[in-house]
C-alpha positions as CSV (number, residue, x, y, z in Angstrom):
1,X,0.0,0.0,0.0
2,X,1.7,3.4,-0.8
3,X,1.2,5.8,2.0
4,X,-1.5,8.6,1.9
5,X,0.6,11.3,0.9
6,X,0.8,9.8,-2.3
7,X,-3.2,9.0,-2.5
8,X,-3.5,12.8,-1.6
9,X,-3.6,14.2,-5.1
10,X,-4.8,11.5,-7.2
11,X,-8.1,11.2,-5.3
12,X,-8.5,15.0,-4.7
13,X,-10.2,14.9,-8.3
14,X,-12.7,12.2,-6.7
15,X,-13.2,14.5,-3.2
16,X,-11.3,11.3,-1.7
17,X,-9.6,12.3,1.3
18,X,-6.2,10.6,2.4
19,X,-5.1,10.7,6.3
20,X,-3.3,8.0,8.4
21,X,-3.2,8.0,12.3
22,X,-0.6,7.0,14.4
23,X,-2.6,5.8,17.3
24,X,-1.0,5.0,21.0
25,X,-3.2,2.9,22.5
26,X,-3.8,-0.5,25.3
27,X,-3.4,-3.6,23.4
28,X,-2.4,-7.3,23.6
29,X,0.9,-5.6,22.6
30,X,1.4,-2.8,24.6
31,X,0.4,-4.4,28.1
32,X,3.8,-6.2,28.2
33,X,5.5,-2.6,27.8
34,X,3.3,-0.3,29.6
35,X,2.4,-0.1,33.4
36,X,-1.6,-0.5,34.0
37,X,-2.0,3.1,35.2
38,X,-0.6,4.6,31.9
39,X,-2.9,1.8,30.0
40,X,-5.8,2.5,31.8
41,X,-5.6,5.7,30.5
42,X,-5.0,4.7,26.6
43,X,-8.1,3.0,26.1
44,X,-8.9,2.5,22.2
45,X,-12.2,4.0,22.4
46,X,-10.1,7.7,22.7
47,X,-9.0,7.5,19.0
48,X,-12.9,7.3,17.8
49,X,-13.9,10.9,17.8
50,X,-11.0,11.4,15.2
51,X,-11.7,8.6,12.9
52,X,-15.5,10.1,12.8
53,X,-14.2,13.6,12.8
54,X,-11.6,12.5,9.5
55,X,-14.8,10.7,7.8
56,X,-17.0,13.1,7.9
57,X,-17.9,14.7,4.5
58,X,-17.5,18.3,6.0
59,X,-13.9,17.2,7.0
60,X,-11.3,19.4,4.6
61,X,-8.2,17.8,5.9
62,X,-6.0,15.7,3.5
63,X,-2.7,14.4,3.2
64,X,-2.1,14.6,7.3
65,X,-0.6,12.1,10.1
66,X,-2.4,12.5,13.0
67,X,-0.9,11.0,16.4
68,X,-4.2,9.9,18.9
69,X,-4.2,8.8,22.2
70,X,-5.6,9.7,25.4
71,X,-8.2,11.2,24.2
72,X,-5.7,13.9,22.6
73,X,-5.2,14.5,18.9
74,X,-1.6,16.1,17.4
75,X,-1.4,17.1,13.8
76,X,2.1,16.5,12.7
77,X,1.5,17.4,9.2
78,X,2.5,16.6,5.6
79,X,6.3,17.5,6.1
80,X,6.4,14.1,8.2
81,X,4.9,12.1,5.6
82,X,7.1,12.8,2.7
């Protein structure tokens, strides 16, 4: 799969929007790494407002990496991407 930035201005024609995440969140392959209180806190539920937020059809960003966790959302941006 080529990453989004790529996708970015072939599908712009289409109004096809291309964005990855980066999430940090408690998994089967974090809990070895992290203590409980930090993964009590990085439930995978957090990242959900931004996956509805990046598919919504009102949603003008494209061609971004977001990082999501703890209910917190960073955009790093194209520049990271390239």
């Amino acid at each position: 799969m080529r990453p989004p930035h790529s996708q970015t201005h072939e599908r712009a024609q289409y109004n096809i929007h291309a964005n990855a995440i980066a999430p940090v969140a408690a998994s089967q392959m974090t809990e070895t790494v992290m203590p409980p209180e930090m993964l009590a806190s990085l439930k995978p539920e957090m990242i959900v407002p931004l996956v509805a937020y990046l598919c919504h059809d009102t949603t003008a960003d494209n061609g971004l990496l977001f990082e999501a966790g703890r209910s917190e959302e960073r955009r790093v941006g194209k520049e990271c991407m390239e």
